[in-house]
C-alpha positions in Angstrom: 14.1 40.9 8.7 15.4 38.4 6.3 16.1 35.9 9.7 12.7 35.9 10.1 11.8 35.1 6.6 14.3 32.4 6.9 12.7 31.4 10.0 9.4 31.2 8.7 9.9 29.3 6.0 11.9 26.4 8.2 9.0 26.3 9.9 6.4 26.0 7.3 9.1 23.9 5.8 9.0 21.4 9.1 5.5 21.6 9.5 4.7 20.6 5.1 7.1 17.8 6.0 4.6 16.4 9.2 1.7 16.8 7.0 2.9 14.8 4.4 4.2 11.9 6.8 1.0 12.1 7.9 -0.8 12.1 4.6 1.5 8.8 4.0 0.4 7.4 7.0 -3.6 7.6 6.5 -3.2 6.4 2.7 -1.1 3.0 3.2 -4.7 1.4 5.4 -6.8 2.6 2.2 -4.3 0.6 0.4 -4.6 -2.4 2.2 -8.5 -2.5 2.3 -8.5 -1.9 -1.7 -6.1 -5.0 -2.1 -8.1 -7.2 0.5 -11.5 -6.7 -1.6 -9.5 -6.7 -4.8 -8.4 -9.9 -4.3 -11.8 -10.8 -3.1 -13.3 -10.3 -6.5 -9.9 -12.2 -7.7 -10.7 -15.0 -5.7 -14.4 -15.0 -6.8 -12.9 -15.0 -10.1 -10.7 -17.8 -10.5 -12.5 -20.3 -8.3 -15.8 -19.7 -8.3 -16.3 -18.1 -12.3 -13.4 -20.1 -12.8 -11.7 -17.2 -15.1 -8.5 -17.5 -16.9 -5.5 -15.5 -14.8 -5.3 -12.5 -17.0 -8.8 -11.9 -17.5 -9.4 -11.9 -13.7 -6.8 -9.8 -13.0 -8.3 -7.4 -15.3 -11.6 -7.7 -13.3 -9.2 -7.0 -10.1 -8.0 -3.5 -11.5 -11.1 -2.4 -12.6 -12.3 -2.6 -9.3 -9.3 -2.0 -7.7 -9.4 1.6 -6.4 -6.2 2.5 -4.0 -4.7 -0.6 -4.8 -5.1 0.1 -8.7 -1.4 0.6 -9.8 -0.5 -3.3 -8.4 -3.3 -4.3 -10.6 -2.2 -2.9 -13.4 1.2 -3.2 -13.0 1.2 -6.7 -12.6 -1.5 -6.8 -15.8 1.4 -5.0 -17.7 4.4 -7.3 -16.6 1.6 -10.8 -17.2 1.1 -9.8 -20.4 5.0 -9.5 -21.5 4.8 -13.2 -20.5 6.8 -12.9 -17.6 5.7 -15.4 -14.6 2.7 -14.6 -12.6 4.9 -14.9 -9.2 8.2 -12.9 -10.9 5.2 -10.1 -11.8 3.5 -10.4 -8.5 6.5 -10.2 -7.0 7.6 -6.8 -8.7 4.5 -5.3 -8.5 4.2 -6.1 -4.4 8.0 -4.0 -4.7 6.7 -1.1 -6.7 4.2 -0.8 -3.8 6.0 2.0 -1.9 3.3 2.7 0.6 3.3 -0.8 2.1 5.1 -2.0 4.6 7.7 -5.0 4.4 5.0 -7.4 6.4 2.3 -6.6 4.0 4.5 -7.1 0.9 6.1 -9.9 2.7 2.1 -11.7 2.6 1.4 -10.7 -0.9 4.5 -12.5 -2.2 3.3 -15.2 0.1 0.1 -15.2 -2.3 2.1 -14.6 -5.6 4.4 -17.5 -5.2 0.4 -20.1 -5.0 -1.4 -18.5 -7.8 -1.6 -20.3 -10.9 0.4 -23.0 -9.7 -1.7 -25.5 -7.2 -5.5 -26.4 -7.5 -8.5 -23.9 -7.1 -9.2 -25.1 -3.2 -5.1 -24.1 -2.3 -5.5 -20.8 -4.5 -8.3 -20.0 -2.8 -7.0 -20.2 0.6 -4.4 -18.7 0.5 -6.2 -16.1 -1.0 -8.2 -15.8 2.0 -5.1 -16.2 3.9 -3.7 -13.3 2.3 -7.0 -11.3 2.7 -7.3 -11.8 6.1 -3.6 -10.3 6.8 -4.3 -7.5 4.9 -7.4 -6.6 6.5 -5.8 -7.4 10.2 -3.0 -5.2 8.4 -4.9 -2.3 7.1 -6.9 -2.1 11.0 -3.3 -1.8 12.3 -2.4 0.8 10.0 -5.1 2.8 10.9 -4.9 2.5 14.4 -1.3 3.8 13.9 -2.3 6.9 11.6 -4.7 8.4 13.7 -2.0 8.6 16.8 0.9 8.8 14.9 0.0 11.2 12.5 -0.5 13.8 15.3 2.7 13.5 16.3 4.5 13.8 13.4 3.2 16.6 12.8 3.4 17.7 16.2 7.5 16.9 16.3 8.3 18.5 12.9 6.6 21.5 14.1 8.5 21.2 16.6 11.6 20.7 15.6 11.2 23.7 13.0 10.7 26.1 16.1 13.5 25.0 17.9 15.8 25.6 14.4 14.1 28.9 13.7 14.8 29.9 17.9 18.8 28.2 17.5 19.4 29.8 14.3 17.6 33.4 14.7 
């Protein structure tokens, strides 16, 4: 009796773990959308209102939604006078749920910010925007098939441990 107790929970145990690489997979392209029109409004901001950095950034996190913690983290690490791209930098890190392409684009934006005319920041702005969005369709595109089948081979997996083993 206890081997199937055992075998029960490796397989509820393999099957929690699919879920939640599955649950990983469908946040990271609402994550990239929230940062694409977050930096939207941070665009508007700084080259169209023609906002000081910090105060647009604090426009960005209040409409921020998924993308939320960046926005404040990089508010945080701003306001301790560290520089904008070190901070943009760090926060694009503490991101776990991106990928190394999309960080690799938002350092790509943090390294023009604050440091060329409001023309170059605001292209590569949209630059940055239009990866994320190209991105965050990707992503998706890859959650809907590839979440199935992680869950589909943990589950799988956990039955052939709870067969080997019982």
């Amino acid at each position: 009796m206890i081997r199937l107790y055992g075998a029960l929970i490796m397989i509820l145990a393999s099957l929690w773990l699919g879920i939640s690489q599955a649950a990983a997979m469908r946040r990271r392209p609402g994550v990239l959308t929230a940062l694409a029109d977050a930096l939207d409004v941070l665009k508007s901001d700084t080259c169209v209102r023609l906002l000081p950095m910090p105060e647009a950034l604090r426009n960005a996190e209040e409409l921020s939604g998924a993308a939320r913690p960046f926005f404040a983290f990089l508010t945080e690490l701003s306001e301790r006078h560290a520089s904008l791209s070190d901070a943009w930098d760090r926060a694009a890190d503490a991101l776990k749920t991106l990928s190394a392409e999309d960080r690799m684009a938002l350092r790509a934006l943090g390294a023009r910010l604050g440091r060329y005319d409001v023309q170059t920041q605001a292209e590569a702005i949209e630059q940055c925007v239009d990866a994320l969005r190209v991105h965050a369709a990707r992503a998706a595109e890859q959650a809907a098939s590839g979440g199935k089948l992680s869950v589909g081979l943990c589950l799988a997996g956990g039955l052939l441990l709870a067969v080997i083993l019982v």
